[in-house]
C-alpha positions in Angstrom: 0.0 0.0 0.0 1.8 3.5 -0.9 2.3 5.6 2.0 0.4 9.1 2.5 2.2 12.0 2.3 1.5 15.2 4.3 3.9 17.4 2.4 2.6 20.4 0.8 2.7 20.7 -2.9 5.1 23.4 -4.2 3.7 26.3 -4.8 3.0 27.8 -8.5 4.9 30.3 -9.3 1.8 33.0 -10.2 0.2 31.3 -6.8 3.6 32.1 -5.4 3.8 35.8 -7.3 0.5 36.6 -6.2 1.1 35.6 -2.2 4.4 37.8 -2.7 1.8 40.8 -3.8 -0.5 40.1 -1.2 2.1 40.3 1.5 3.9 43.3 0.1 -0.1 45.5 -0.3 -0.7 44.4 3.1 2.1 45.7 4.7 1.6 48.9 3.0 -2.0 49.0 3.7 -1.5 47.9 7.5 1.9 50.9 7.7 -1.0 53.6 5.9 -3.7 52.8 8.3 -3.3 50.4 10.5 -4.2 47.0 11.5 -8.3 46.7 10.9 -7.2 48.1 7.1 -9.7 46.8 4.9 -8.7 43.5 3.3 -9.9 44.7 0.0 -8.2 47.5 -0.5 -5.3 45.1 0.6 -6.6 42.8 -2.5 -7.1 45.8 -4.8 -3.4 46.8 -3.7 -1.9 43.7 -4.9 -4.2 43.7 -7.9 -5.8 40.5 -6.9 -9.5 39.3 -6.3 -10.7 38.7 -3.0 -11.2 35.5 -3.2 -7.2 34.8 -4.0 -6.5 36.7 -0.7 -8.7 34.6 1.3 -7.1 31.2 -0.3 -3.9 32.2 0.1 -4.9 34.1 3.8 -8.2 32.3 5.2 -8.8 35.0 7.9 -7.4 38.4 8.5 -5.0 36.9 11.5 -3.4 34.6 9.3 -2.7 37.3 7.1 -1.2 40.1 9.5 1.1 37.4 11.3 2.2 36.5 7.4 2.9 40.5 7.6 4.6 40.7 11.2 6.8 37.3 11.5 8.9 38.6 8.2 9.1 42.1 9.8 9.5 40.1 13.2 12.6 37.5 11.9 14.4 41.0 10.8 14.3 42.8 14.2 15.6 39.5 15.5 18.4 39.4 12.9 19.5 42.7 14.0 19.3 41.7 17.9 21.6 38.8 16.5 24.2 41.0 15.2 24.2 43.6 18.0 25.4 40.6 20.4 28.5 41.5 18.5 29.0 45.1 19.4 31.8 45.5 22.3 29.4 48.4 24.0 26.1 45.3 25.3 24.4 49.0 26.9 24.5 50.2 23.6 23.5 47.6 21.8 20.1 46.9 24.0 19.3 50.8 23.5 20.2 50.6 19.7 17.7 47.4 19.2 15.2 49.0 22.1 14.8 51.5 19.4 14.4 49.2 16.8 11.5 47.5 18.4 10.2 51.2 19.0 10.3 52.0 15.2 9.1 48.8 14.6 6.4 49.2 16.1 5.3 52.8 15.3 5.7 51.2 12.0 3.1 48.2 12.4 0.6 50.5 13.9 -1.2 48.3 15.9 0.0 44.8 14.2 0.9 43.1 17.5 -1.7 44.3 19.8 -4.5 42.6 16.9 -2.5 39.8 16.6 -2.4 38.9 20.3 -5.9 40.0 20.6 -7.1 37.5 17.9 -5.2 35.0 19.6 -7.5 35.8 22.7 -10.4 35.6 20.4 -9.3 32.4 18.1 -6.8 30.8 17.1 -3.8 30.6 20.5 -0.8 30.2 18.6 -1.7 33.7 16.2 1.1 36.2 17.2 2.7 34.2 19.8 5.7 32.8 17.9 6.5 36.0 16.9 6.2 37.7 20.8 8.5 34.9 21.8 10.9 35.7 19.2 10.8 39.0 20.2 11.2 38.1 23.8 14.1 35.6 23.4 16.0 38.3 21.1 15.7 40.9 24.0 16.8 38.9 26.5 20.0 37.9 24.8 21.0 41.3 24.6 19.8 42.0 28.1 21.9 39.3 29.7 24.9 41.0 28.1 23.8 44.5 29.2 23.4 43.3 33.0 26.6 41.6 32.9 28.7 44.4 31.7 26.4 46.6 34.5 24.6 48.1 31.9 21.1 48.7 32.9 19.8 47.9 36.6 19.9 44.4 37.9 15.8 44.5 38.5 14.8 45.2 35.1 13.3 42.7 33.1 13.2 41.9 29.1 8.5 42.3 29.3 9.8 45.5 31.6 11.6 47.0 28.4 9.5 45.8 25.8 6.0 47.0 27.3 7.5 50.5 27.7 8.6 50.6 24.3 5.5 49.3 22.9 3.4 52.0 25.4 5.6 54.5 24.0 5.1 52.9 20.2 1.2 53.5 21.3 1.0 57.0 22.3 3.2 58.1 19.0 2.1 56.0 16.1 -0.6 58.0 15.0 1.4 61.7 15.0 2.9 63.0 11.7 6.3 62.3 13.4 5.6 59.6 15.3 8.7 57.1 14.8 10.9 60.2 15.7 9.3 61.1 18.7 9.5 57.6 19.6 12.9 57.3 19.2 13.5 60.3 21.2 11.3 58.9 23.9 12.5 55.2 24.0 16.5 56.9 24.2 14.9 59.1 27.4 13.2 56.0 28.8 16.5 53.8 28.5 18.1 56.6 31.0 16.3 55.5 33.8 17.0 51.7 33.3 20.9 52.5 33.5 22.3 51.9 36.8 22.6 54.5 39.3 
């Protein structure tokens, strides 16, 4: 008897092409006007129909974390390389800021995706939080051994003030500046005394 197979079929490549433009509207879309942008201007975006958004993206969950995890894997990359730099300080407030102009950027990506984890789905937007997390505390472990920041503070500390800072700024005309600015002021007080 031949044995099943749960492998996924390659994609085509116009399938392929077309999930590529999907993708690439959506994060336009979502960076224009937020998470609850509508999915057919998304569609219209990537000059697709609806109903080849909703094969290749089911529900608007599956879709945004599609969005985030790329966006996600590259602020983790870039928490990867700072565990190079000789200053760890510096390189927890250079990728702090990152994760602060990430997520002016998003403009409310995370906060849906964990919210239609509550609502559906568990595992929606988790992998990527956890990424997040473990990337942070990587470069926080170096930053408390060299007596960087405070021995108290914690990786959720830093992230939740970045992302309440990311919140009150990401609807103002220069919101990922003021961010910045912000996130560099709040990093002060984690510094030991």
């Amino acid at each position: 008897m031949p044995r099943e197979t749960t492998s996924t079929p390659p994609m085509r490549a116009d399938a392929r092409r077309n999930r590529e433009r999907i993708l690439a509207a959506a994060g336009s879309v979502v960076a224009d006007q937020g998470a609850e942008a509508s999915l057919e201007e998304i569609a219209r975006r990537a000059g697709v129909g609806s109903a080849t958004l909703h094969r290749h993206f089911p529900s608007r969950q599956v879709l945004l974390e599609a969005v985030f995890r790329s966006r996600v894997e590259a602020l983790c990359a870039t928490a990867h390389d700072l565990l190079a730099d000789p200053d760890p300080g510096n390189a927890l407030t250079t990728w702090l800021r990152a994760v602060g102009a990430h997520a002016v950027a998003n403009r409310g990506l995370g906060t849906s995706l964990m919210g239609g984890a509550r609502d559906g789905d568990p595992a929606l937007g988790h992998t990527c939080h956890a990424m997040i997390v473990d990337a942070g505390a990587e470069l926080l472990a170096r930053a408390r051994q060299a007596h960087a920041v405070r021995p108290e503070v914690t990786v959720t500390q830093l992230l939740r003030l970045v992302g309440a800072i990311a919140l009150a700024t990401e609807q103002e005309p220069g919101g990922a500046a003021e961010a910045d600015q912000l996130v560099t002021l709040a990093i002060e007080g984690v510094r030991p005394r």
